[in-house]
C-alpha positions in Angstrom: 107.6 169.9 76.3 108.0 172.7 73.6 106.0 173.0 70.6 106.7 171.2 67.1 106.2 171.2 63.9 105.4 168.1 61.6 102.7 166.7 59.4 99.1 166.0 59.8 98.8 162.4 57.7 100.3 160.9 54.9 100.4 162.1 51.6 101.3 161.2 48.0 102.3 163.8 45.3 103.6 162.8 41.5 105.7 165.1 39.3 107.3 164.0 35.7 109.9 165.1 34.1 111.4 164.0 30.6 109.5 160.4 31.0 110.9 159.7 34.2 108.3 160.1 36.9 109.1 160.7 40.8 106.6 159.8 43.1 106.9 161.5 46.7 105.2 160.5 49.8 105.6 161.7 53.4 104.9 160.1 56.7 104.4 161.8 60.4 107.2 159.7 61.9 108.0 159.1 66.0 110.9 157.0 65.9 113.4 155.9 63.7 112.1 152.4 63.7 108.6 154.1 62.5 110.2 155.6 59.7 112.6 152.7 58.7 109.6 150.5 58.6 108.0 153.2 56.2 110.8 153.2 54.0 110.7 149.4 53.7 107.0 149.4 53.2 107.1 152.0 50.3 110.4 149.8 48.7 107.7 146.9 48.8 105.0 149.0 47.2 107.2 150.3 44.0 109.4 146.7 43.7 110.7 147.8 39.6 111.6 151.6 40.5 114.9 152.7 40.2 115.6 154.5 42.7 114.2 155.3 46.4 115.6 158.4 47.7 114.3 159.0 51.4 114.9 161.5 53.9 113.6 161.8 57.8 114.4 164.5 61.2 113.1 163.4 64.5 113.0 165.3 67.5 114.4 161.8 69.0 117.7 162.3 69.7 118.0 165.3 67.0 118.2 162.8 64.4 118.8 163.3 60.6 119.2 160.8 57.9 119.1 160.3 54.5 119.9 158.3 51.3 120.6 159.5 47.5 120.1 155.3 46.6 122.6 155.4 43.7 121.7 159.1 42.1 124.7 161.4 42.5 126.1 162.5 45.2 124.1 165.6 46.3 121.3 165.5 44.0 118.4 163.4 45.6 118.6 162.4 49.6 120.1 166.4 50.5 117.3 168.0 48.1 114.2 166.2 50.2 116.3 166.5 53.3 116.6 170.3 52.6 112.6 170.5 52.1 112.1 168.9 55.3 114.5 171.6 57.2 113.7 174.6 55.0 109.5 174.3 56.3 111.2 173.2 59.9 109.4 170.1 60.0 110.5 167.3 62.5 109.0 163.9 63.0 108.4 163.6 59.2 109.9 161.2 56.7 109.8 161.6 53.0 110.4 158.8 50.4 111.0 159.7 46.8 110.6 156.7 44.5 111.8 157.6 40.4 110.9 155.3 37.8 113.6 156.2 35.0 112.4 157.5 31.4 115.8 156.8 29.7 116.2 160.6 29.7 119.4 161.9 31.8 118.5 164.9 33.6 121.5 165.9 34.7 122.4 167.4 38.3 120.6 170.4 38.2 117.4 168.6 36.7 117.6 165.7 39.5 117.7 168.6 42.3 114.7 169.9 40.7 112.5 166.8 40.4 113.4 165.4 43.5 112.6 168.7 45.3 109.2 169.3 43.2 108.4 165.5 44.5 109.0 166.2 48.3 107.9 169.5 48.4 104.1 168.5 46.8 104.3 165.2 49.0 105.0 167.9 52.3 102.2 169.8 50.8 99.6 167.5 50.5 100.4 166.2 54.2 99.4 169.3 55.2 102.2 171.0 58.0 101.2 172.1 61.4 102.5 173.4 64.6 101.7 171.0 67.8 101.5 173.5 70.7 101.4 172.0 74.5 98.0 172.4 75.9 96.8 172.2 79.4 93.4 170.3 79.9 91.5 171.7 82.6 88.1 170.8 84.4 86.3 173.6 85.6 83.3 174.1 88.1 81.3 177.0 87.7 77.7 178.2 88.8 75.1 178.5 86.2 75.2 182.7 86.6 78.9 182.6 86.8 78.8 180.3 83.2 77.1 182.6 81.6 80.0 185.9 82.8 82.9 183.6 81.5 81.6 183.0 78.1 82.9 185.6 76.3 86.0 184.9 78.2 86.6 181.3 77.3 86.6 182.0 73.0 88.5 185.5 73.8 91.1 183.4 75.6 91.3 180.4 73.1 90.2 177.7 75.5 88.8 175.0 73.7 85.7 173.5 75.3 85.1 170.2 75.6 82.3 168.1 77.5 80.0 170.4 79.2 77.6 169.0 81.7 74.8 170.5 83.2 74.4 169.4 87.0 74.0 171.2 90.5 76.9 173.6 88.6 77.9 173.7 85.1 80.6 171.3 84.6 83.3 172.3 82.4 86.6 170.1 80.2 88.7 171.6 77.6 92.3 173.1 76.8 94.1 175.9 76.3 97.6 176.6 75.0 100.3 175.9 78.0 101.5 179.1 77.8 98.2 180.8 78.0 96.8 179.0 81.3 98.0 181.1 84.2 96.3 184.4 82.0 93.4 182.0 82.1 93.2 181.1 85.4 93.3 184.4 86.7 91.1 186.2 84.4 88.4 183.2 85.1 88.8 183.9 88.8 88.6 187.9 88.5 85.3 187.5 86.6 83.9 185.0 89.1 85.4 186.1 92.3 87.2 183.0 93.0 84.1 181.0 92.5 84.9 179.1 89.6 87.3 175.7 90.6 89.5 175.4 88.1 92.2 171.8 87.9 94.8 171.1 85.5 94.4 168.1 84.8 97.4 167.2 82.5 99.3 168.1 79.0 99.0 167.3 75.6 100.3 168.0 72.3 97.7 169.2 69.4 97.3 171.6 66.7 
């Protein structure tokens, strides 16, 4: 697994230009069935717009897609497609929808809404970067609990439930590529002491 990055939720952003109004919205996406079902759900949701531009990437299969939905060639569906690359965002669709103010913008004015429009819809989804995590249970005695403290928010490991038993019971994560730094650094402090299981992987942020 390597590290990604994508958006947190989905967003809506509005820009206007010259009466016509483009309304942006971006999805975290898994799959391309995810985001054609997006695509046909936000076609539903604006029936009377004139146009809905779209553009997704997936990690699956290094896919890339995109539709310009009767603008010009060039102007709409490689502008949002371009956002989405230039941040280096993956797993995202956006969908452009323009309601048409009986102004022609002309190329260079459609490459500017449509980009405005799927930039502030990448915005307000706020990007982050998944990084693999290793969840760990540890097993520590209460005087060796309190020697690791420090240890655990100097090294970034993210405590979960702690229970307080016969020893002090410990569940969190760390960042994948920080574990075996971890792992020994735990067991210098406590001598070996401290148990320590990896208990799996996960993506988060």
């Amino acid at each position: 697994m390597e590290s990604y990055t994508t958006v947190e939720h989905a967003a809506k952003y509005e820009y206007e230009d010259r009466k016509s109004v483009f309304i942006g919205e971006a999805f975290p996406v898994s799959c391309e069935a995810d985001a054609l079902a997006f695509i046909a759900r936000v076609k539903k949701k604006y029936p009377d717009a004139r146009h809905h531009v779209y553009a997704y990437v997936l990690r699956e299969n290094s896919t890339m897609r995109f539709s310009d939905d009767r603008e010009p060639q060039g102007t709409a569906g490689m502008p949002v497609l371009d956002v989405i690359r230039k941040s280096d965002c993956t797993d995202v669709l956006i969908v452009v929808v323009r309601y048409f103010g009986g102004i022609l913008l002309g190329t260079g004015g459609l490459v500017r809404a449509y980009t405005a429009a799927a930039s502030g819809a990448l915005r307000e989804a706020n990007v982050v970067t998944y990084d693999v995590y290793s969840e760990l249970q540890m097993s520590v005695t209460y005087s060796d609990y309190q020697k690791i403290l420090s240890a655990l928010s100097e090294c970034g490991f993210r405590c979960g439930d702690t229970k307080f038993s016969e020893n002090v019971l410990l569940a969190g994560k760390i960042k994948a590529t920080d574990t075996d730094n971890f792992i020994k650094k735990i067991t210098e402090i406590t001598s070996g002491r401290c148990k320590i299981n990896i208990i799996g992987e996960k993506f988060d942020f």
